[in-house]
C-alpha positions in Angstrom: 8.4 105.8 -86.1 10.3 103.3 -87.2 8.9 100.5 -90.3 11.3 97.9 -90.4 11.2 95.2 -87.2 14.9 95.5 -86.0 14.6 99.1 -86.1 11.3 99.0 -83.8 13.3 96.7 -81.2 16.1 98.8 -81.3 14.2 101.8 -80.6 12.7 99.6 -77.5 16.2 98.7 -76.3 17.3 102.4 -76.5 14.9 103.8 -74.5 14.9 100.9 -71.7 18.7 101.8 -71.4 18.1 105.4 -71.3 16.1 105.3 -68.6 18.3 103.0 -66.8 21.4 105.1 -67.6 19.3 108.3 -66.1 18.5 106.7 -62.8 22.8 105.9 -62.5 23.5 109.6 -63.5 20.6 111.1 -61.2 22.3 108.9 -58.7 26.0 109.8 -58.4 24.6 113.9 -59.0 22.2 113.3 -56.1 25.5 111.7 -53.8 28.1 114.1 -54.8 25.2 117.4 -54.1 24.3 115.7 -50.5 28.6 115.7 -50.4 28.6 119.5 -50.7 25.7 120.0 -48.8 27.1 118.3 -46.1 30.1 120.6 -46.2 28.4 123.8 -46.3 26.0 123.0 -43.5 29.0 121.5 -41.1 31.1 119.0 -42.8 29.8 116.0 -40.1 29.6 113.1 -42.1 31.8 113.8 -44.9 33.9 110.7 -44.7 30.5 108.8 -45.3 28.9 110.8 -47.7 32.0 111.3 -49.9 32.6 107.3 -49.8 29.1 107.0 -51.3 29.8 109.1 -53.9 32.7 107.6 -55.6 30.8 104.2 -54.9 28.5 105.5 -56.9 30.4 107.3 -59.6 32.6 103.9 -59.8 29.4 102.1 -60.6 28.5 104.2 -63.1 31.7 103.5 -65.0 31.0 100.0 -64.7 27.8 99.7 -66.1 29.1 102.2 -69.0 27.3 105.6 -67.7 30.5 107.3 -67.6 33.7 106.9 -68.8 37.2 106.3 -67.0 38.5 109.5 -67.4 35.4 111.4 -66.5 34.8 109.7 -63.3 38.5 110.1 -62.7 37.6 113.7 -63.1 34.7 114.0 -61.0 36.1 112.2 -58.1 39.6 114.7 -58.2 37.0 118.0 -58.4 35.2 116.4 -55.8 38.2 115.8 -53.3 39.6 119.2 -54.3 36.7 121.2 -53.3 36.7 119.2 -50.0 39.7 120.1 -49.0 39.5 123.6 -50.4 36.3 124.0 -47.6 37.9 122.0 -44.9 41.3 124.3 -45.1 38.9 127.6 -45.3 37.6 126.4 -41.9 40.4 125.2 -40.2 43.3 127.3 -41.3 43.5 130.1 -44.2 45.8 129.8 -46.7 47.2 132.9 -48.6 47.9 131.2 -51.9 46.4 134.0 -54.1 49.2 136.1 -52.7 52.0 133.5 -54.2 52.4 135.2 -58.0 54.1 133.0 -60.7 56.1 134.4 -62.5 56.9 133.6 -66.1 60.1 133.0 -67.3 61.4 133.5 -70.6 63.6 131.8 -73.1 67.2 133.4 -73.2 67.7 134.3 -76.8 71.1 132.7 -78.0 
């Protein structure tokens, strides 16, 4: 435990934020689970659900949870694995059979 009186208040202040920053985490994780629940058990509100969830990861950014670039993140991963299920359910698409190929350097 900290002596000195600045140090006491800041160890107050730290832990009020912490807990504040853990309910805005637990929230855009609880959104972005009920997304892909949602699209394992159907896919019906979707549109909603994934609306929500960048609400709420943009929220977090705002009050400093999260940075820019991680949110940024998040919300592609998010909208990738969308429509990675909605194109397994509608239509498949063979891109494991499309090889790149690498291409090398012609030596001068």
């Amino acid at each position: 435990m900290p002596v000195i009186k600045s140090a006491i208040k800041q160890m107050r202040k730290s832990e009020a934020a912490r807990i504040v920053n853990r309910e805005v985490k637990n929230n855009y994780k609880s959104k972005i689970k009920a997304v892909k629940k949602d699209l394992i058990s159907g896919g019906e509100n979707t549109a909603k659900l994934v609306s929500e969830a960048v609400s709420a990861i943009d929220k977090a950014v705002k009050k400093g949870v999260l940075h820019k670039n991680a949110a940024s993140r998040r919300k592609s991963r998010l909208n990738l694995s969308i429509n990675k299920a909605l194109n397994e359910t509608t239509e498949p698409v063979a891109l494991k059979a499309i090889k790149k190929t690498k291409t090398t350097k012609k030596e001068k």
